[in-house]
C-alpha positions as CSV (number, residue, x, y, z in Angstrom):
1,X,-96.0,-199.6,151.8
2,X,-96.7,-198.3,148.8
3,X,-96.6,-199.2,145.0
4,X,-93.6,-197.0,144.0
5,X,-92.2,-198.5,147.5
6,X,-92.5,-201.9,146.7
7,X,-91.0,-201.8,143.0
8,X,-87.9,-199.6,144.7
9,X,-87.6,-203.0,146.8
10,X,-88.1,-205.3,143.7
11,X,-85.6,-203.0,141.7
12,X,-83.2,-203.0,144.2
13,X,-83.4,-207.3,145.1
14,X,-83.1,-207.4,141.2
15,X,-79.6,-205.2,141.1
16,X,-78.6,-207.0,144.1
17,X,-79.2,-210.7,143.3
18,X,-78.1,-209.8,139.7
19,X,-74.6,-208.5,140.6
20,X,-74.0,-212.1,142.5
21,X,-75.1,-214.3,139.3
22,X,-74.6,-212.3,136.6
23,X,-76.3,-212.6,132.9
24,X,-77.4,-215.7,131.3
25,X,-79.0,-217.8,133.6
26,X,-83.5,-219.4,133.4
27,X,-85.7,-217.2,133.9
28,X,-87.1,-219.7,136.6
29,X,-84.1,-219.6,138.1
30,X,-84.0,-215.6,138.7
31,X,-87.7,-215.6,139.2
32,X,-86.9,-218.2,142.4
33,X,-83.9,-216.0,143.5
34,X,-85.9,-212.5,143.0
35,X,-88.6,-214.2,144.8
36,X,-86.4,-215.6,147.7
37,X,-84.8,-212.3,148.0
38,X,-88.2,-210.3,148.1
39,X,-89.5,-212.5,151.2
40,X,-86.1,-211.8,153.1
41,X,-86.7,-208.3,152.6
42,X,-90.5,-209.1,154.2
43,X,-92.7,-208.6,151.2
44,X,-95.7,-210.9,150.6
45,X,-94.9,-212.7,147.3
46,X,-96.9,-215.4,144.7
47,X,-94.9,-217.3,142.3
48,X,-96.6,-218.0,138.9
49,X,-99.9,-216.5,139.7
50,X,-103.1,-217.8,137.6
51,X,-104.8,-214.6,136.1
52,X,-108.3,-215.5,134.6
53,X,-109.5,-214.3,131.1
54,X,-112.7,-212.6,130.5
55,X,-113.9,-213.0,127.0
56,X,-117.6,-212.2,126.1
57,X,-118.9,-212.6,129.6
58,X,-116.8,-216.0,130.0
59,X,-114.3,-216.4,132.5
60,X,-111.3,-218.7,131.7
61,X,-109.5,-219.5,135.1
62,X,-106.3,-220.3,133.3
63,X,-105.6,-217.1,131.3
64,X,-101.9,-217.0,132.4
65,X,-99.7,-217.4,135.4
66,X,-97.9,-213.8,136.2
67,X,-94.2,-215.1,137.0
68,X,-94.2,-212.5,140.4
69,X,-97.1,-210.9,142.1
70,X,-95.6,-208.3,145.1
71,X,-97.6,-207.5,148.1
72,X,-100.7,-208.4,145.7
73,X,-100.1,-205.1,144.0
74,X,-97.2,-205.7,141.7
75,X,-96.5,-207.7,138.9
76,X,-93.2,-208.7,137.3
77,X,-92.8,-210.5,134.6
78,X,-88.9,-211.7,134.5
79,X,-87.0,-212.1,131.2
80,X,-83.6,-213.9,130.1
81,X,-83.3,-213.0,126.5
82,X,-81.7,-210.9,124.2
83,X,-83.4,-208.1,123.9
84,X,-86.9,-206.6,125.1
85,X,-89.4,-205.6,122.3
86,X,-92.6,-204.1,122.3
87,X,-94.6,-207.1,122.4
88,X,-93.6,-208.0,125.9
89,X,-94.7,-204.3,127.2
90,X,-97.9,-205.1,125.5
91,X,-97.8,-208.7,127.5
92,X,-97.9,-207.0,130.8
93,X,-99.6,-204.4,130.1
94,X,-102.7,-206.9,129.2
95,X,-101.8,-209.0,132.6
96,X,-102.0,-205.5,134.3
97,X,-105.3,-204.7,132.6
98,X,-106.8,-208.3,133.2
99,X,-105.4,-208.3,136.7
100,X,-107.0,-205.4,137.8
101,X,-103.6,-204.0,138.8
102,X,-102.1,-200.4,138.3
103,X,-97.9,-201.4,138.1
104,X,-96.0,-203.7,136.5
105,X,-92.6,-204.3,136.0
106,X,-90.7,-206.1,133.3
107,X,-87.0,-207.0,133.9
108,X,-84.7,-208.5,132.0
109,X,-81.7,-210.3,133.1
110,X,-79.8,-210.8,130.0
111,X,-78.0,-207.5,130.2
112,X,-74.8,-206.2,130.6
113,X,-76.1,-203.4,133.0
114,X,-79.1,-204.5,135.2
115,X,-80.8,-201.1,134.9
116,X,-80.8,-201.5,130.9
117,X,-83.1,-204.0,131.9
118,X,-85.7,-203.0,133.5
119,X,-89.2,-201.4,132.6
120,X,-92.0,-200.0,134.7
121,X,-95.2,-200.0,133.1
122,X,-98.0,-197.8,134.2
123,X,-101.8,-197.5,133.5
124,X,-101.0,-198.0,130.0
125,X,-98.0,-195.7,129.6
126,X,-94.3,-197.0,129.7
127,X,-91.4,-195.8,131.2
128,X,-87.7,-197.0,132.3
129,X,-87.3,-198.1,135.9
C-alpha cells in the first residue's frame, strides 16, 4: 500500500467517523475513534508516537508525541479547534522533517464540512486533501 493509499483510507475513516459524531468533540476522543477505525480497516497504527529531537548532535527522546502514525509512514496530527493557521502546517511539517517521514496530514474536526478540514502536507509544500 502506498502513501497516497493509506491517507485515501485515513481521509475516508475521517469523513466516515465524522459524519456519525459530528463537530465539537476532544481531540483525544477523535484521535481514539480515527484510530479504532483505521485498524478495522487493517492498517498498522501508533497512538501518540514519541519523535526524538536532534539539536547540536544531542538527541532528546521526548521531542513530541505525533497524535497518529499510519502503517509507519503517515502522520496525522488531529485538531478540534476553530480554525487552522499556519503555525500548525509548520508543526507537522517539523514532525515530518524530524521523523524522517515524506506525508503528513493535518485534520481538523471542528468544521462544518469535514473536507474544509483537512490538509496534506508534502516534503515541505502544502496542499488541501
Amino acid at each position: 500500500m502506498t502513501e497516497d493509499d493509506v491517507a485515501r483510507e485515513i481521509v475516508d475513516a475521517a469523513y466516515h467517523m465524522y459524519t456519525t459524531l459530528g463537530p465539537g468533540l476532544f481531540e483525544s476522543v477523535y484521535e481514539a475513534v480515527l484510530a479504532s477505525e483505521l485498524e478495522k480497516r487493517g492498517l498498522r497504527v501508533e497512538k501518540q508516537h514519541p519523535i526524538p529531537v536532534v539539536y547540536e548532535g544531542i538527541r532528546f527522546e521526548m521531542g513530541f508525541r505525533a497524535d497518529l502514525v499510519v502503517e509507519d509512514g503517515v502522520i496525522v496530527e488531529i485538531k478540534s479547534i476553530a480554525e487552522i493557521v499556519a503555525l500548525h502546517r509548520k508543526q507537522l511539517l517539523t514532525y515530518l522533517r524530524f521523523a524522517d517521514k515524506h506525508l503528513g496530514l493535518l485534520i481538523n474536526f471542528n468544521v462544518f464540512l469535514i473536507k474544509d478540514g483537512n490538509t496534506r502536507i508534502v516534503n515541505g509544500w502544502i496542499e488541501s486533501a
